[in-house]
PDB file of N, CA, C and O in Angstrom, chain B, residues numbered from 101:
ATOM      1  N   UNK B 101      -9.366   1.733 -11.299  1.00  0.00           N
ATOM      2  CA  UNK B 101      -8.024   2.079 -10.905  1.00  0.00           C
ATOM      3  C   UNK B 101      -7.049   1.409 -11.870  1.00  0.00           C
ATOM      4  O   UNK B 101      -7.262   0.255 -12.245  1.00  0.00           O
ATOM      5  N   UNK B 102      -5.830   2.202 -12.343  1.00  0.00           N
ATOM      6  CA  UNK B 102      -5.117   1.644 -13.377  1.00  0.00           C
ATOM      7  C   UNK B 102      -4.196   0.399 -12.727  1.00  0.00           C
ATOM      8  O   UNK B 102      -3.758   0.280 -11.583  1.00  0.00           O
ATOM      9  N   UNK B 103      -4.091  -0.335 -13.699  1.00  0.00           N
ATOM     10  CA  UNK B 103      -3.180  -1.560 -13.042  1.00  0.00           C
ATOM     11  C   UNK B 103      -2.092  -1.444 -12.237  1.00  0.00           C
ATOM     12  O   UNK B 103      -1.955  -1.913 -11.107  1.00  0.00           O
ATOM     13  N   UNK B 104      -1.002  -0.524 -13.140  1.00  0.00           N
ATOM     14  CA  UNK B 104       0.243  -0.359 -12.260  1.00  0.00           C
ATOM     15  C   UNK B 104       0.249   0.426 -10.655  1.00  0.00           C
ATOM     16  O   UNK B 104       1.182   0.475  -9.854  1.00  0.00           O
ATOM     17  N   UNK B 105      -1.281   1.057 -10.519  1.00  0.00           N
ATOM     18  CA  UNK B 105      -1.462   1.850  -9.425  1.00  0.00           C
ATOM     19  C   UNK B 105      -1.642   0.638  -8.478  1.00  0.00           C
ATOM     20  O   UNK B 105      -0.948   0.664  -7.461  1.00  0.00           O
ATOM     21  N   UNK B 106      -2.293  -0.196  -8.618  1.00  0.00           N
ATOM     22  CA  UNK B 106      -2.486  -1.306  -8.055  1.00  0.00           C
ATOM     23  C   UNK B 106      -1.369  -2.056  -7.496  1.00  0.00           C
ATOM     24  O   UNK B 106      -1.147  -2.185  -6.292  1.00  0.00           O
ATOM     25  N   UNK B 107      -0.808  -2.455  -8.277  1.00  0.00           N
ATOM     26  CA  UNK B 107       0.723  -3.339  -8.524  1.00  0.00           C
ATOM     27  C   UNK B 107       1.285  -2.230  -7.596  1.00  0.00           C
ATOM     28  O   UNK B 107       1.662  -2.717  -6.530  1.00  0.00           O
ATOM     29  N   UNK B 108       1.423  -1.156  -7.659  1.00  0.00           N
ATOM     30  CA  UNK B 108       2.718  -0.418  -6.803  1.00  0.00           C
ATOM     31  C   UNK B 108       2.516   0.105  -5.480  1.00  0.00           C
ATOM     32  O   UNK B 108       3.364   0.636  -4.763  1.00  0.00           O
ATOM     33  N   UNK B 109       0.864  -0.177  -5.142  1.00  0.00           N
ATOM     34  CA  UNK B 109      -0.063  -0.338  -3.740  1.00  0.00           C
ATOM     35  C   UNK B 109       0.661  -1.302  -3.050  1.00  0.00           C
ATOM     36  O   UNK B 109       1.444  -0.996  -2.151  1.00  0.00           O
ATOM     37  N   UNK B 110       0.392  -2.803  -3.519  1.00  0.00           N
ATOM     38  CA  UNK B 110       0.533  -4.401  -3.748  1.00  0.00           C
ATOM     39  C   UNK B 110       2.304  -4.016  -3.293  1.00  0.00           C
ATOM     40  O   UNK B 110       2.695  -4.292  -2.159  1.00  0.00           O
ATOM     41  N   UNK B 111       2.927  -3.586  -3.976  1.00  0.00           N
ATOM     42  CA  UNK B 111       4.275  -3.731  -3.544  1.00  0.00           C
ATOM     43  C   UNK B 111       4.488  -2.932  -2.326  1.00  0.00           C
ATOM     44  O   UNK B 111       4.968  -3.524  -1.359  1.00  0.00           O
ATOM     45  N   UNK B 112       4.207  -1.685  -2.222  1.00  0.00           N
ATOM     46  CA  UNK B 112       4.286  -1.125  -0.841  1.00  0.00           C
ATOM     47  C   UNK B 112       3.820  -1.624   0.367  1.00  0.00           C
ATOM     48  O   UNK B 112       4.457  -1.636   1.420  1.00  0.00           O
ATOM     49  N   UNK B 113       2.668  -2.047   0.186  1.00  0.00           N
ATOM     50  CA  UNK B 113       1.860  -2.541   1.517  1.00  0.00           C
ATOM     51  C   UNK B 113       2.277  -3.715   1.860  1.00  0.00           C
ATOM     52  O   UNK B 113       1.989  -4.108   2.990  1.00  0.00           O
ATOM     53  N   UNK B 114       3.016  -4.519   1.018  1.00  0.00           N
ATOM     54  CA  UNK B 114       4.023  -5.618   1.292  1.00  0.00           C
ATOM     55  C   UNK B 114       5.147  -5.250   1.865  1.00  0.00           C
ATOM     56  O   UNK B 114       5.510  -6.175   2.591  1.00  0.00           O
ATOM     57  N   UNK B 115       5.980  -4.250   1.913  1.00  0.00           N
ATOM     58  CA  UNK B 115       6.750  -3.907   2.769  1.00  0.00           C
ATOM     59  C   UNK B 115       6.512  -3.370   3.714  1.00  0.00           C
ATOM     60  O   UNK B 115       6.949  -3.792   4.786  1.00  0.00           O
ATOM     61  N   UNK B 116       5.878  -2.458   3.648  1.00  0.00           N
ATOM     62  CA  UNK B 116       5.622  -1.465   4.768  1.00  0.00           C
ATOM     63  C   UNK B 116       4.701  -2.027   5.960  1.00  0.00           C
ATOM     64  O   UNK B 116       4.868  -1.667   7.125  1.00  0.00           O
ATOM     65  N   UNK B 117       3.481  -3.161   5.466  1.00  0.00           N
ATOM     66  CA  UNK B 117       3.123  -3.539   6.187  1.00  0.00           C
ATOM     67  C   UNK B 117       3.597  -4.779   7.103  1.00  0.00           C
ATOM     68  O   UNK B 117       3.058  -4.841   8.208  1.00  0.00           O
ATOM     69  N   UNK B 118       4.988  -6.244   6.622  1.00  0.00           N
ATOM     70  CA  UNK B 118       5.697  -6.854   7.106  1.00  0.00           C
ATOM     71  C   UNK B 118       6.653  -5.963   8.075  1.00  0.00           C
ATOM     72  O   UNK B 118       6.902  -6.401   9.198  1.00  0.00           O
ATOM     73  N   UNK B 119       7.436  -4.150   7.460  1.00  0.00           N
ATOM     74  CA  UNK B 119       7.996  -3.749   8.569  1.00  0.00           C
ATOM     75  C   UNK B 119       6.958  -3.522   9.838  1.00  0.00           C
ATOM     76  O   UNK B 119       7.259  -3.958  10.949  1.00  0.00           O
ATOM     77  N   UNK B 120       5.744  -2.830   9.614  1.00  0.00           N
ATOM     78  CA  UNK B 120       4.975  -2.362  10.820  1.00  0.00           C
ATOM     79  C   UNK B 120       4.641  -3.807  11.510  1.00  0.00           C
ATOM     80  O   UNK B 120       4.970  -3.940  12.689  1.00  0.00           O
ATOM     81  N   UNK B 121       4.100  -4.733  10.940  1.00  0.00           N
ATOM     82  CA  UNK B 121       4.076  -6.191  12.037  1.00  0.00           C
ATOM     83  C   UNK B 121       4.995  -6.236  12.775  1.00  0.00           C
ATOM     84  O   UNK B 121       4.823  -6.232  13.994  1.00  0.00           O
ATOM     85  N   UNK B 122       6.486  -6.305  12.079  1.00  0.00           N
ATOM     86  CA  UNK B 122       7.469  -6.547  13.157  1.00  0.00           C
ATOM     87  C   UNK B 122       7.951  -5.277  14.277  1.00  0.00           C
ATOM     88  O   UNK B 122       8.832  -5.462  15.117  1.00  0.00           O
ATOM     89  N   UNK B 123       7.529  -4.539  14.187  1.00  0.00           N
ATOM     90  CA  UNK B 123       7.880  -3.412  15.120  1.00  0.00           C
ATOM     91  C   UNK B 123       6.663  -2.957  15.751  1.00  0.00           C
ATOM     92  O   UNK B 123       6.853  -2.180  16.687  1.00  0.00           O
ATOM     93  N   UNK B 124       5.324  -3.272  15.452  1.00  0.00           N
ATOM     94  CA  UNK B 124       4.354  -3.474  16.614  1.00  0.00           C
ATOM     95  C   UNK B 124       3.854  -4.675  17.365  1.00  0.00           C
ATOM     96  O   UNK B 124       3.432  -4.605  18.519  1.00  0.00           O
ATOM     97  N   UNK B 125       3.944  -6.186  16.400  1.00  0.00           N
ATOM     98  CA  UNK B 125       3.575  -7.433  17.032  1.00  0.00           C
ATOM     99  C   UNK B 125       5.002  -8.003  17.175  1.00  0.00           C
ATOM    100  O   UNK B 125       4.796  -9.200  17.377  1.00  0.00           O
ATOM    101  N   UNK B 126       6.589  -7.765  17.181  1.00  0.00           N
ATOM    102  CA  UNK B 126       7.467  -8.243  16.947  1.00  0.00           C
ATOM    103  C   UNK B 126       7.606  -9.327  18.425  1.00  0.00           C
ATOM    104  O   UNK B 126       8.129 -10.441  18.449  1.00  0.00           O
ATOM    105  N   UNK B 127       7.095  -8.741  19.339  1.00  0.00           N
ATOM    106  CA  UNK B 127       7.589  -9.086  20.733  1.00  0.00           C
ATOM    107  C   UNK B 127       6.348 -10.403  20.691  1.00  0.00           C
ATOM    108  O   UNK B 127       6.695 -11.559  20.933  1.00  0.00           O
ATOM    109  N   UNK B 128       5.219 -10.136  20.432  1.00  0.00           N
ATOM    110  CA  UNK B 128       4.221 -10.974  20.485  1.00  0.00           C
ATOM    111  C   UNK B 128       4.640 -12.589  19.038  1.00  0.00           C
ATOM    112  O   UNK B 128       4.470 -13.792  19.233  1.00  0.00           O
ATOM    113  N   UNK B 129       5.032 -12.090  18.110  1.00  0.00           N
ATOM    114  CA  UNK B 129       5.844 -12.707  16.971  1.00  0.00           C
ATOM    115  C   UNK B 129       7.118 -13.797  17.672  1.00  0.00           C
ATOM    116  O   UNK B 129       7.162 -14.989  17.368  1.00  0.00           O
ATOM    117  N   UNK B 130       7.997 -13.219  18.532  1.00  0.00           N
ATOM    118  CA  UNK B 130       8.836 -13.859  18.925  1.00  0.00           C
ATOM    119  C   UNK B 130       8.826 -14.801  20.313  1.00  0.00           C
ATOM    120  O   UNK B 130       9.690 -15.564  20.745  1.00  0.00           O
ATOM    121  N   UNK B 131       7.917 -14.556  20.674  1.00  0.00           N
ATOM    122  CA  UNK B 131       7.068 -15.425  21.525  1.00  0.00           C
ATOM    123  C   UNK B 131       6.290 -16.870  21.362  1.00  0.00           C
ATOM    124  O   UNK B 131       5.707 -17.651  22.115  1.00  0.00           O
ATOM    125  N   UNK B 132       6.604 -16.791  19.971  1.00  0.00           N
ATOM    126  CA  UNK B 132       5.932 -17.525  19.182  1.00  0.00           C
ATOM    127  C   UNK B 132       3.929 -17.587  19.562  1.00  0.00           C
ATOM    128  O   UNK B 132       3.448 -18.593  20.084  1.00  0.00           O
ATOM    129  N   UNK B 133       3.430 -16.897  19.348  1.00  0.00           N
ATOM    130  CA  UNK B 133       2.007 -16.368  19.394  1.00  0.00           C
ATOM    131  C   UNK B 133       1.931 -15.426  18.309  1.00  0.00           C
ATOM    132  O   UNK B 133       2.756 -14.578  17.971  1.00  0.00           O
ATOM    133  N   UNK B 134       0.510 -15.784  17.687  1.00  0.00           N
ATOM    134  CA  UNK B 134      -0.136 -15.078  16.379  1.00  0.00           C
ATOM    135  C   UNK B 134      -0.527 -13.781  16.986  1.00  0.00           C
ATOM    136  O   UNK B 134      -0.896 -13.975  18.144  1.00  0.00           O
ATOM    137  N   UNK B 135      -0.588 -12.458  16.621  1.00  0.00           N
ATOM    138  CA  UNK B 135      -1.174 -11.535  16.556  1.00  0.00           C
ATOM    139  C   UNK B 135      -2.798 -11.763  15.717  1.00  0.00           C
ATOM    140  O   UNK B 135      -2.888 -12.454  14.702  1.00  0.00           O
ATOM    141  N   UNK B 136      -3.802 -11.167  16.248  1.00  0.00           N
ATOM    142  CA  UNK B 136      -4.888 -11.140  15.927  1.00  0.00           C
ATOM    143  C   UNK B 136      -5.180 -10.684  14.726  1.00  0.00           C
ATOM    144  O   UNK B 136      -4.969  -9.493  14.497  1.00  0.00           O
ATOM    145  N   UNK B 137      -5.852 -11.725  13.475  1.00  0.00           N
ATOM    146  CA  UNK B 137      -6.294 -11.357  12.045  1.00  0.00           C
ATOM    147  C   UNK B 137      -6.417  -9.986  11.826  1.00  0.00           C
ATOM    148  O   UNK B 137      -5.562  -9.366  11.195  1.00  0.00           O
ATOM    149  N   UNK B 138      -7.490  -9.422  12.334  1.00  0.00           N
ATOM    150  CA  UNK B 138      -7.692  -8.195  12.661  1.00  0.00           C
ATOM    151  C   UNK B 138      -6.403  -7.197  12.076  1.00  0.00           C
ATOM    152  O   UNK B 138      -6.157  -6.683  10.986  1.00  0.00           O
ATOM    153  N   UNK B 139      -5.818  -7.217  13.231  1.00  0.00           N
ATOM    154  CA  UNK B 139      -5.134  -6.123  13.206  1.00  0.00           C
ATOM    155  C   UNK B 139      -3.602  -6.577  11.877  1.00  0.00           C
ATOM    156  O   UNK B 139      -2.940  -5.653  11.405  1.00  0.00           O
ATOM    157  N   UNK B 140      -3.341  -7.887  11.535  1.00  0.00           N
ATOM    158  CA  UNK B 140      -2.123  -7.609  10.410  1.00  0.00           C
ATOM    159  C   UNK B 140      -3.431  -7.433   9.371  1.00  0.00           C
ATOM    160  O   UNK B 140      -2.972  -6.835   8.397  1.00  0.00           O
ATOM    161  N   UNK B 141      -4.508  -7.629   9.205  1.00  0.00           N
ATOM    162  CA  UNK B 141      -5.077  -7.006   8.109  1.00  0.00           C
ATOM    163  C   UNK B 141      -4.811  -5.405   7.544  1.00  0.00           C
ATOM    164  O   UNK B 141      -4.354  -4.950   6.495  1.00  0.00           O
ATOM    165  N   UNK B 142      -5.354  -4.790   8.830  1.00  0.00           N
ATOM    166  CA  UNK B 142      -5.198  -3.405   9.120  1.00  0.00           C
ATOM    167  C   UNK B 142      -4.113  -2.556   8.933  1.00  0.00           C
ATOM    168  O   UNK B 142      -4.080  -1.343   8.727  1.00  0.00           O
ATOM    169  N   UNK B 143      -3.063  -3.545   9.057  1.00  0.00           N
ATOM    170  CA  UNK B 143      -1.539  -3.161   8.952  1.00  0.00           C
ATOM    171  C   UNK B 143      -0.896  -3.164   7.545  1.00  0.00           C
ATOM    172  O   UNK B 143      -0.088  -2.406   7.009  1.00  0.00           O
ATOM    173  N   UNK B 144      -1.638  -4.462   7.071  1.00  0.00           N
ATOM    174  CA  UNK B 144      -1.454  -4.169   5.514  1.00  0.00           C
ATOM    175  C   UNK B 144      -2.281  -3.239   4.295  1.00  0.00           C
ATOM    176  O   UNK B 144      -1.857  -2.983   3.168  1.00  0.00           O
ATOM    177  N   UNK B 145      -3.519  -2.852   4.870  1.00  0.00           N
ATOM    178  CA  UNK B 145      -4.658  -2.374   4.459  1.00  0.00           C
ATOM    179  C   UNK B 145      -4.153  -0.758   4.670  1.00  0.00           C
ATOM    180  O   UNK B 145      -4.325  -0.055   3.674  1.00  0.00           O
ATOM    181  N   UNK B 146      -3.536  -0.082   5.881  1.00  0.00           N
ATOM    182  CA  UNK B 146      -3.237   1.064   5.279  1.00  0.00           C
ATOM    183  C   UNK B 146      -2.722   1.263   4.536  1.00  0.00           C
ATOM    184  O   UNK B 146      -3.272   1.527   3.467  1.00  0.00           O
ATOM    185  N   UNK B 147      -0.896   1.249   4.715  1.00  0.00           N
ATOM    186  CA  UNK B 147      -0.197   1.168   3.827  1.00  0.00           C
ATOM    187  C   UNK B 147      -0.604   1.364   2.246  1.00  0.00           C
ATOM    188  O   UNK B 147      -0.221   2.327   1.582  1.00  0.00           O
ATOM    189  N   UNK B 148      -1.535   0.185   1.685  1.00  0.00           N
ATOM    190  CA  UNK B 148      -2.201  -0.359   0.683  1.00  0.00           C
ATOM    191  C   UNK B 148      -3.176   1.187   0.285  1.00  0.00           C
ATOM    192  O   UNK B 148      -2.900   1.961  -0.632  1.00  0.00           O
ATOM    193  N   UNK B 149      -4.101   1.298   1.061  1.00  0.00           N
ATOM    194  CA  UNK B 149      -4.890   2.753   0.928  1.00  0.00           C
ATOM    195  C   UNK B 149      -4.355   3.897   0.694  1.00  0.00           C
ATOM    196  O   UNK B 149      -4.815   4.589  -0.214  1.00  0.00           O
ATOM    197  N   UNK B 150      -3.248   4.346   1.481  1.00  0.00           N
ATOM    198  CA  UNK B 150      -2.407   5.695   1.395  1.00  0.00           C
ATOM    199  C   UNK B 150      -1.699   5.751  -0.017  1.00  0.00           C
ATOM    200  O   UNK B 150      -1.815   6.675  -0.822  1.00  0.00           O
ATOM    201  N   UNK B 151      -0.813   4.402  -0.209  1.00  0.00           N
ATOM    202  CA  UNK B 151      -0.083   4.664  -2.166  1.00  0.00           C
ATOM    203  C   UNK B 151      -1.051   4.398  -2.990  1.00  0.00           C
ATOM    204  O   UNK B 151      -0.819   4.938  -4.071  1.00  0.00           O
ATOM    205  N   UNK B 152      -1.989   3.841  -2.987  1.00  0.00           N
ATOM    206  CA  UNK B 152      -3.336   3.901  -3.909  1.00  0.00           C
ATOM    207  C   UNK B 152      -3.438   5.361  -3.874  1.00  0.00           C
ATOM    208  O   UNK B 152      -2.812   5.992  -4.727  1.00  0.00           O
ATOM    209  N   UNK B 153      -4.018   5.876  -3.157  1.00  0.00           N
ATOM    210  CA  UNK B 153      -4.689   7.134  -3.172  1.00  0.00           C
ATOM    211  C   UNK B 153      -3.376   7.964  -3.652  1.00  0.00           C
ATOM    212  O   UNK B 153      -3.442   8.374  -4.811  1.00  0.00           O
ATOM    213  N   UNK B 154      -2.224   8.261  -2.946  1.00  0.00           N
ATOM    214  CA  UNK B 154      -1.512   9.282  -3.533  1.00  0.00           C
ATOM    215  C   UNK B 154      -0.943   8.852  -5.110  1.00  0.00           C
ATOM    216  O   UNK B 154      -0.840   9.663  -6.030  1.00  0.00           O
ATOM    217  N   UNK B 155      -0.693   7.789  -5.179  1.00  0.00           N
ATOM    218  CA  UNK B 155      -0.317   7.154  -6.587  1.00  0.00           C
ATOM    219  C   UNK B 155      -1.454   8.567  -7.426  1.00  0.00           C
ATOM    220  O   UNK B 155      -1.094   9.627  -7.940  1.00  0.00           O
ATOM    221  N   UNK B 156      -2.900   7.967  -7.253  1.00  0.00           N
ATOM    222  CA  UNK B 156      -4.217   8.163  -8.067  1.00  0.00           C
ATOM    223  C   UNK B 156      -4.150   9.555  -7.701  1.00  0.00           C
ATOM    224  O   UNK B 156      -4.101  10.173  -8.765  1.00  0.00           O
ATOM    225  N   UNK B 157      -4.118  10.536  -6.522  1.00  0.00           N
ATOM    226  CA  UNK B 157      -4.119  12.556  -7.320  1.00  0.00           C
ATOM    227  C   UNK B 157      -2.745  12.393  -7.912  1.00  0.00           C
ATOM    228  O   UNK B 157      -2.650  12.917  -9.022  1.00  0.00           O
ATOM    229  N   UNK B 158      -1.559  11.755  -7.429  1.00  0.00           N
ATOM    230  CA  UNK B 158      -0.360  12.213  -8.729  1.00  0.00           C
ATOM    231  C   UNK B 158      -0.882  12.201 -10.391  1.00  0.00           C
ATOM    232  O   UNK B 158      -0.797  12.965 -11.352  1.00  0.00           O
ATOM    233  N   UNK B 159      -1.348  11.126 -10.161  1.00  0.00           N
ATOM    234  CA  UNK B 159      -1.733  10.808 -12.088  1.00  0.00           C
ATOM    235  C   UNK B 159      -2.392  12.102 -12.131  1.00  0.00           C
ATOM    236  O   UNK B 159      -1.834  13.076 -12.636  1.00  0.00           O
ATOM    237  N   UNK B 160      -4.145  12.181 -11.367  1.00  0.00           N
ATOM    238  CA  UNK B 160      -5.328  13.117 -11.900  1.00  0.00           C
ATOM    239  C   UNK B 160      -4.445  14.225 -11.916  1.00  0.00           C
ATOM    240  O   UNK B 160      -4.562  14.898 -12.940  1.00  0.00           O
ATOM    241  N   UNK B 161      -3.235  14.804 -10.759  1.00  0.00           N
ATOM    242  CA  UNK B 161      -2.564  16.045 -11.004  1.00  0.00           C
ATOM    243  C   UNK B 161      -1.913  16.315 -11.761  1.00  0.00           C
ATOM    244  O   UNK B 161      -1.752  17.485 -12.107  1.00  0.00           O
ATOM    245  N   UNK B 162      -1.300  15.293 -12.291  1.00  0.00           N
ATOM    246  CA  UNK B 162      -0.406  15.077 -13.935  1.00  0.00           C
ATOM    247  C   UNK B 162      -0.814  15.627 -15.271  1.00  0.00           C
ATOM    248  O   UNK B 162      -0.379  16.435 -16.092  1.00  0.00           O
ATOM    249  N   UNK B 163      -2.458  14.352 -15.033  1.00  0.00           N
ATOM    250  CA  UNK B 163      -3.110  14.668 -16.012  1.00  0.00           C
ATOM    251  C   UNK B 163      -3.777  15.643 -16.432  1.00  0.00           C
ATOM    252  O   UNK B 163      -4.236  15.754 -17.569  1.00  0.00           O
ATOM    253  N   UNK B 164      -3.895  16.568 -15.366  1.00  0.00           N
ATOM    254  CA  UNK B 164      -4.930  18.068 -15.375  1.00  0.00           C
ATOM    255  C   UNK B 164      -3.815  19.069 -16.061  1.00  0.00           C
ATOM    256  O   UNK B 164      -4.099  19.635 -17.116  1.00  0.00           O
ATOM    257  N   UNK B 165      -2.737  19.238 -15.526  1.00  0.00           N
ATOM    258  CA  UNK B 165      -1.562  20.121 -16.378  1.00  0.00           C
ATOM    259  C   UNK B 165      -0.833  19.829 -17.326  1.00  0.00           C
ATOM    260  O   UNK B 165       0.040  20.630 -17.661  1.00  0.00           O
ATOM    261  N   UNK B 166      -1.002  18.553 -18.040  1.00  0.00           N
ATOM    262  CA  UNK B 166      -0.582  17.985 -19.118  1.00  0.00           C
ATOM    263  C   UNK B 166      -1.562  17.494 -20.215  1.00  0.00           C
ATOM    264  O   UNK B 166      -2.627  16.924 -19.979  1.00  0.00           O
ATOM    265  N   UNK B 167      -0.954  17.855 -21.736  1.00  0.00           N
ATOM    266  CA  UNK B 167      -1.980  17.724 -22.297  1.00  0.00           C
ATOM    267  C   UNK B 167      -1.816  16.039 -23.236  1.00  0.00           C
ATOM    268  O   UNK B 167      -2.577  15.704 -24.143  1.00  0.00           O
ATOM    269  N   UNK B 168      -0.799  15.308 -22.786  1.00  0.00           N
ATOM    270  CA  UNK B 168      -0.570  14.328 -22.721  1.00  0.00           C
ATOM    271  C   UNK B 168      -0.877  12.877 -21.749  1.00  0.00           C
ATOM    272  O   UNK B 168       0.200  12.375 -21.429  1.00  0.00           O
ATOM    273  N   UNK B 169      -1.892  12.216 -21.295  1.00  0.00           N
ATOM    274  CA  UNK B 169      -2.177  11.131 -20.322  1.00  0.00           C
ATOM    275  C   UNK B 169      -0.776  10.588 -20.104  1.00  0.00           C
ATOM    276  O   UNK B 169      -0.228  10.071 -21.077  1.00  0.00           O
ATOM    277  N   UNK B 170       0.075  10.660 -18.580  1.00  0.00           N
ATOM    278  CA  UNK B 170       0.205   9.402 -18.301  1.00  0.00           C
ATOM    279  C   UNK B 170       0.456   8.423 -18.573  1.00  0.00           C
ATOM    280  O   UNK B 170       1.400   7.808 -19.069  1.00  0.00           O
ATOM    281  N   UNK B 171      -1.076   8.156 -17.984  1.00  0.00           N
ATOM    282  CA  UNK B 171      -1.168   6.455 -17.784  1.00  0.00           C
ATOM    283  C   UNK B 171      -1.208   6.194 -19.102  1.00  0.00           C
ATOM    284  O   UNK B 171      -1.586   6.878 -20.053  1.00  0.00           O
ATOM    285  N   UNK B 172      -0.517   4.506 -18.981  1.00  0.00           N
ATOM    286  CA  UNK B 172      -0.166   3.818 -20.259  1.00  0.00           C
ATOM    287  C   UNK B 172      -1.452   2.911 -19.957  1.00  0.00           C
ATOM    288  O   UNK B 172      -2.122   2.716 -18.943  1.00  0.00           O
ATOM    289  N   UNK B 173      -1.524   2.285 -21.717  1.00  0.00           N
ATOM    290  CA  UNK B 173      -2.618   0.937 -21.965  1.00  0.00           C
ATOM    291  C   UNK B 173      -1.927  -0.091 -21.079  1.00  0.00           C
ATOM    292  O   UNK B 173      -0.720  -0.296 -20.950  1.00  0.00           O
ATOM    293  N   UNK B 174      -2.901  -0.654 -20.534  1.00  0.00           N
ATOM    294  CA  UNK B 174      -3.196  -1.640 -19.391  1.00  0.00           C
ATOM    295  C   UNK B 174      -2.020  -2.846 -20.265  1.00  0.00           C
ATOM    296  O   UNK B 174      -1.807  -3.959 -19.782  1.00  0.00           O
TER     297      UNK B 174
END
């Protein structure tokens, strides 16, 4: 997987997954009680999966109708 696909996973799932904690464990959060490993894994782990993957067919779809790559050297 190319770096920046990574990096721009890494940045999404950092947001998206701190908003979804607070708007599904927020009440449990302000209670002062941990939500279970488990599940902020999970929370950051989609997020993380979904822009990986669409990041990666944008490029392959890029790259199939263009006779130019994309992706840049690492």
């Amino acid at each position: 997987m190319a770096r920046r696909t990574v990096f721009r996973a890494l940045k999404v799932c950092s947001i998206v997954g701190t908003v979804l904690i607070l708007i599904n464990q927020g009440d449990m959060v302000a209670l002062g009680e941990f939500p279970p490993l488990w599940k902020i894994l999970l929370t950051y782990l989609v997020p993380y999966c979904v822009s990986s993957y669409s990041t990666a067919m944008l490029l392959v779809e890029f790259n199939s109708t263009c006779t130019t790559p994309l992706e840049a050297p690492a």
